[in-house]
N, C-alpha and C positions, 0 to 999 in steps of 0.2 A: 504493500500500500504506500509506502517514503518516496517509491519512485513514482507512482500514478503522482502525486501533490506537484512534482517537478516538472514531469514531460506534460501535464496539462495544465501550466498557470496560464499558457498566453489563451488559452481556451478559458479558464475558471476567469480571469480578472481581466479580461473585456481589451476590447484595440481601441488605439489612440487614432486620433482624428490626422495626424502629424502623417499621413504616406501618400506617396505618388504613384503613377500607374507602374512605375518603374521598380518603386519599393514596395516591397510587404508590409503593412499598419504595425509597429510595434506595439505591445502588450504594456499597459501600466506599470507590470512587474517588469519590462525591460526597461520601460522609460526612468523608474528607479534606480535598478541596477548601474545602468548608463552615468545616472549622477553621483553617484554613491561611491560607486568603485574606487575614484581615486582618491577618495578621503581618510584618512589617519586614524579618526572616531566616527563612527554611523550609530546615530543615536537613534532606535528605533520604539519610537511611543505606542500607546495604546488608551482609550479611556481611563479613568483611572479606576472605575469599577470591575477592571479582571473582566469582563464578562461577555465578550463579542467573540463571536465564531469566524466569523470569514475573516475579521482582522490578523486573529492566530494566522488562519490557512496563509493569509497573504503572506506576515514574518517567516514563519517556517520556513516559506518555497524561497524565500530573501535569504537568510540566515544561509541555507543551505548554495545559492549562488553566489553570494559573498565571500565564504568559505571557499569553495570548488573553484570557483573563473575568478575573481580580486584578489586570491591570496591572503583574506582577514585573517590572522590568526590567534585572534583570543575573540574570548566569548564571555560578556559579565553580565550579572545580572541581578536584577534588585528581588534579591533573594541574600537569607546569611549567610556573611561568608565563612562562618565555621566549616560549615560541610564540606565548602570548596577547601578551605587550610586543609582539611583531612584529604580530601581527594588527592591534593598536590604531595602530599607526607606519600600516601601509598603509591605515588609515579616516582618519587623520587626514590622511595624504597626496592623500588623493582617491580613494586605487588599489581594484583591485578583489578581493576577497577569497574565495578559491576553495573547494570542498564538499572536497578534497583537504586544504589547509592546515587548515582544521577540525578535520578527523578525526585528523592527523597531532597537531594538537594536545593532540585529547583523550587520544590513546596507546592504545598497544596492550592494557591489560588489556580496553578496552570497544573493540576490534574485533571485533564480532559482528555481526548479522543484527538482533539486538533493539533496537539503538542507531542503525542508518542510517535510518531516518524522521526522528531529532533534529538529523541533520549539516542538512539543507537546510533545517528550518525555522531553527536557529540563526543559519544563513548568511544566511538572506534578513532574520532581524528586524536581525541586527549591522549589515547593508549600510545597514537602511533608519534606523537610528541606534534605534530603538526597547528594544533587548536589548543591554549590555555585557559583551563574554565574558570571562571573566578564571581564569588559573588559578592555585589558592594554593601546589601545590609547590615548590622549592627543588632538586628531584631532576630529576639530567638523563635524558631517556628515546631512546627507541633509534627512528631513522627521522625525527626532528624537527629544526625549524630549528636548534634549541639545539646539538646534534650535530653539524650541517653548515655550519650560514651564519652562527651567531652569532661563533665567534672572527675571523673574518675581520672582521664590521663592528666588533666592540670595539676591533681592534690599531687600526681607522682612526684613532683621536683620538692613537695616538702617530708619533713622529719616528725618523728614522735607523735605527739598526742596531737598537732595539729593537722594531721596529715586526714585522721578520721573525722574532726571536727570541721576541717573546712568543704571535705566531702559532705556530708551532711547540710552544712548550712546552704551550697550551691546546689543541691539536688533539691531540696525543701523550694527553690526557686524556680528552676528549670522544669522539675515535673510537677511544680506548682501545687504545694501539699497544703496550704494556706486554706483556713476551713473560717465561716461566717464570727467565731468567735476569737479568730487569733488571725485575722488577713492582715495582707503585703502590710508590709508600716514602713515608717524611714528607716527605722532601729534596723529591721531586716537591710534593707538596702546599707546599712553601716556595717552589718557584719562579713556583708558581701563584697562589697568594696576595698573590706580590710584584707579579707583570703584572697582578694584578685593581688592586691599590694603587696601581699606576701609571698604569693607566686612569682611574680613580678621579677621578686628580690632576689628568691632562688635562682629563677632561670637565666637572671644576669650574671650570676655566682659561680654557673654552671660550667664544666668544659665542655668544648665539642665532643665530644666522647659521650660525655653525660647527658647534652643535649642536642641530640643532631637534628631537632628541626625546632629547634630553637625561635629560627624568623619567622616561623608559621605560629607557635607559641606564643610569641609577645604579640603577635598582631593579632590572636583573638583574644586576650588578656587585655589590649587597649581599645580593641572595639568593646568588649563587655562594657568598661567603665566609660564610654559615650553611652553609650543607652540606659544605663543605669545612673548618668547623672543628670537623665533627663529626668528622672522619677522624684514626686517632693522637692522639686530647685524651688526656693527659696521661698517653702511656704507653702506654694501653690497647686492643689490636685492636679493631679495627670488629666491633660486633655482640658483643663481649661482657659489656654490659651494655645489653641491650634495650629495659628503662626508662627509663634517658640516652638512648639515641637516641630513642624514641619522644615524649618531653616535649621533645626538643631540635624536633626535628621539630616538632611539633606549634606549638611556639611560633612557629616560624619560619612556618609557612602562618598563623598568626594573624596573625601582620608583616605578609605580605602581602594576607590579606584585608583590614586595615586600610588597606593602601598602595590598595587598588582602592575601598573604600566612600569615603574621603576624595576620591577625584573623581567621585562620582556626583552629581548633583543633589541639591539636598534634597527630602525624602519620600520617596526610592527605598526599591523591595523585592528582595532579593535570594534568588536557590533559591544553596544552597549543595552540592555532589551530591558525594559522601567514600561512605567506609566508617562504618559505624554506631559503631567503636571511636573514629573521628575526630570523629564527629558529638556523642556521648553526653555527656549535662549535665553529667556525674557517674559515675565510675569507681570512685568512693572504697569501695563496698558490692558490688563485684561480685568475687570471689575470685580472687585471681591478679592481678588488673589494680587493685588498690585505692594503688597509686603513681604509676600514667599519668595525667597531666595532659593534657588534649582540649580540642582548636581547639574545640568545642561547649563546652566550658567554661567557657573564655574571652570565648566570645562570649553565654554563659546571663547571664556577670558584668555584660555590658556593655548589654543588651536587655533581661534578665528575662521578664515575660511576652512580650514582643514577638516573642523568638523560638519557633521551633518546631521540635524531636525525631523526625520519623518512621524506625522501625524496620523491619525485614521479618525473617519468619521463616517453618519451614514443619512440615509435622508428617511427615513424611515426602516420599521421593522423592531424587533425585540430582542434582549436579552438576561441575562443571569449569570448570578456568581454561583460558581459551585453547586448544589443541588438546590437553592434557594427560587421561589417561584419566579416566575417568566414575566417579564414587565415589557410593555409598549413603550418602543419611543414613541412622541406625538411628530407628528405630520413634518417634515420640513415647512416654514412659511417660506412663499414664493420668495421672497426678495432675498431667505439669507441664500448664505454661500451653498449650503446644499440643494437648496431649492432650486437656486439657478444653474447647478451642476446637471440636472434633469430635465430640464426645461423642456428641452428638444426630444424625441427618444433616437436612444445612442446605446451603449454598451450598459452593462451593468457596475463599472466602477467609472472613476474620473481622476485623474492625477492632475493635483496643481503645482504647479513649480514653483520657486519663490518669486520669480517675476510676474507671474500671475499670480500670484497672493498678492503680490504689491500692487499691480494692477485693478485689483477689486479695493484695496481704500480699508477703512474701517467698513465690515458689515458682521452681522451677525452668524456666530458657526457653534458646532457643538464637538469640538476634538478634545477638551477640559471635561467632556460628564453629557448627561440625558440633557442638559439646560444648555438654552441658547446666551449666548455672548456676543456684545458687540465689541469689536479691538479691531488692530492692521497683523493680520495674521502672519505677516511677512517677517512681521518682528517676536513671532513667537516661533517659527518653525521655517522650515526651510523647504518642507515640502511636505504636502497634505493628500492621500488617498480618502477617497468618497466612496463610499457604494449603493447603491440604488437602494437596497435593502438588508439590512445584516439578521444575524439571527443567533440564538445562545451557542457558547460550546456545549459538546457532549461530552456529559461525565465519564468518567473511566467505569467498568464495572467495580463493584466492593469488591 
């Protein structure tokens, strides 16, 4: 089925208006391809509710030409990167790296049907050292090493009574043993902080001998204590100030896509695979979100043209996170950006470039969520796919 997704995109995502009698109509997904290829970072968004099918299908058949014909060779993704630090320990060790640990890694918002063609080709380019997987989160996820195996190998670097004590206190978090009469507190977050400090100290103490993955070590030991000092910062319940957390966040997977490009070879290209809010140049002109600072922003600062924005949107149709019910988008209105994507009838997608995003002005689109927005899209993204109609992923069977 990995290769039906490939040899039928110029079929699944519709021909561009752009050919002569002389040329064949290229495919959205070439028109993409085409701009993408020679860039450094290909930042490639999505809603930010996880939840569209054809969007998947689209990245996928991307992912996997970027990879194959551009030569990209790493792959990140806003997922934690614990999983990924481990996956890199077991290449480095020799060992063998399973389609299971993959997926595990990626997490459960992309457990679908539209995403299991990407686990085996991921797997086999990682094995063969061609593709570096790396994930830029800080956030610990549910079903993952991070969850399971990682406090036990962290407590290794300490001694004596603290070695079962601070196992304990990081498991109590991780598999989240916190019950209505003794929940998360700061104290906890203070005892957790302290074993991450202590680990810390060890694995700087350590010799190579004693610690051979050492840089994999301290760099989930420093992402833990970003995400953990977002919790209770000065007073304030988690989540109520969304802007703080999201800029917090968002810096912190810059840290770490930093931590991951600073060991790739020089010349490497990297797909970066987020949500279109994580991905965006520039948030500063879109209403409501003109405070959020975005890992895409950070990384516009650091690349310029080098990097690359792709958007997805749809003009109608439905979707869903995970098994949760099926919701309606409402109607494109005529005047915004997808509405006039459709105007005419044409294919079933539309790619706009960034000169035509500049070209439409401020108008109204919906590549940030179900809600329409008005902005200059040109200044959020660099290139925007549309589809007539989208529709949910498919769950994976339990």
């Amino acid at each position: 089925m990995k290769w039906i997704i490939t040899a039928c995109a110029c079929v699944v995502f519709g021909a561009s208006a752009w050919a002569t009698p002389q040329q064949p109509a290229l495919s959205d997904l070439d028109l993409v391809v085409r701009e993408v290829c020679g860039k450094t970072v290909a930042l490639l968004g999505e809603p930010p509710m996880h939840a569209f099918g054809k969007t998947l299908d689209f990245k996928v058949a991307l992912v996997r030409r970027l990879v194959d014909e551009c030569h990209f060779n790493a792959f990140f993704i806003e997922s934690g990167t614990y999983d990924f630090l481990n996956i890199q320990k077991k290449l480095k060790a020799g060992q063998p790296v399973t389609e299971a640990q993959i997926a595990a890694a990626i997490g459960g918002l992309w457990a679908n049907r539209e995403m299991e063609p990407l686990i085996p080709f991921l797997r086999d380019r990682a094995q063969r050292g061609v593709v570096v997987l790396g994930g830029l989160d800080d956030q610990l996820g549910r079903g993952t090493y991070a969850q399971q195996g990682m406090p036990a190998d962290l407590v290794e670097y300490l001694q004596g009574e603290a070695k079962p004590r601070c196992l304990a206190i990081l498991q109590k978090h991780t598999l989240w043993q916190y019950t209505n009469d003794a929940p998360y507190s700061a104290n906890d977050k203070a005892l957790i902080v302290g074993c991450l400090d202590s680990i810390g100290t060890s694995v700087s103490k350590a010799s190579a001998g004693q610690a051979p993955f050492r840089d994999q070590d301290i760099a989930s030991i420093e992402s833990l204590k970003r995400t953990f000092a977002r919790d209770f910062r000065d007073g304030v319940p988690a989540g109520a100030d969304p802007t703080a957390d999201f800029n917090a966040r968002d810096q912190s997977m810059y840290v770490n896509f930093q931590w991951w490009m600073s060991r790739l070879p020089p010349g490497s290209k990297v797909i970066v695979w987020t949500a279109t809010t994580h991905a965006a140049k520039d948030l500063g002109g879109v209403p409501a979100l003109e405070r959020m600072i975005s890992l895409g922003s950070n990384i516009q600062k650091a690349f310029k043209d080098d990097a690359f924005v792709l958007g997805f949107s749809a003009s109608s149709g439905s979707y869903a996170m995970g098994r949760q019910p099926v919701r309606q988008l409402s109607a494109a209105p005529d005047a915004s950006l997808e509405g006039q994507a459709f105007a005419t009838p044409s294919s079933d997608t539309r790619y706009f470039n960034v000169r035509q995003l500049r070209a439409l002005g401020a108008i109204q689109a919906r590549p940030l969520g179900a809600d329409f927005k008005m902005a200059k899209w040109d200044q959020v993204l660099d290139g925007l796919v549309v589809f007539r109609e989208e529709r949910p992923p498919v769950p994976k069977s339990p």
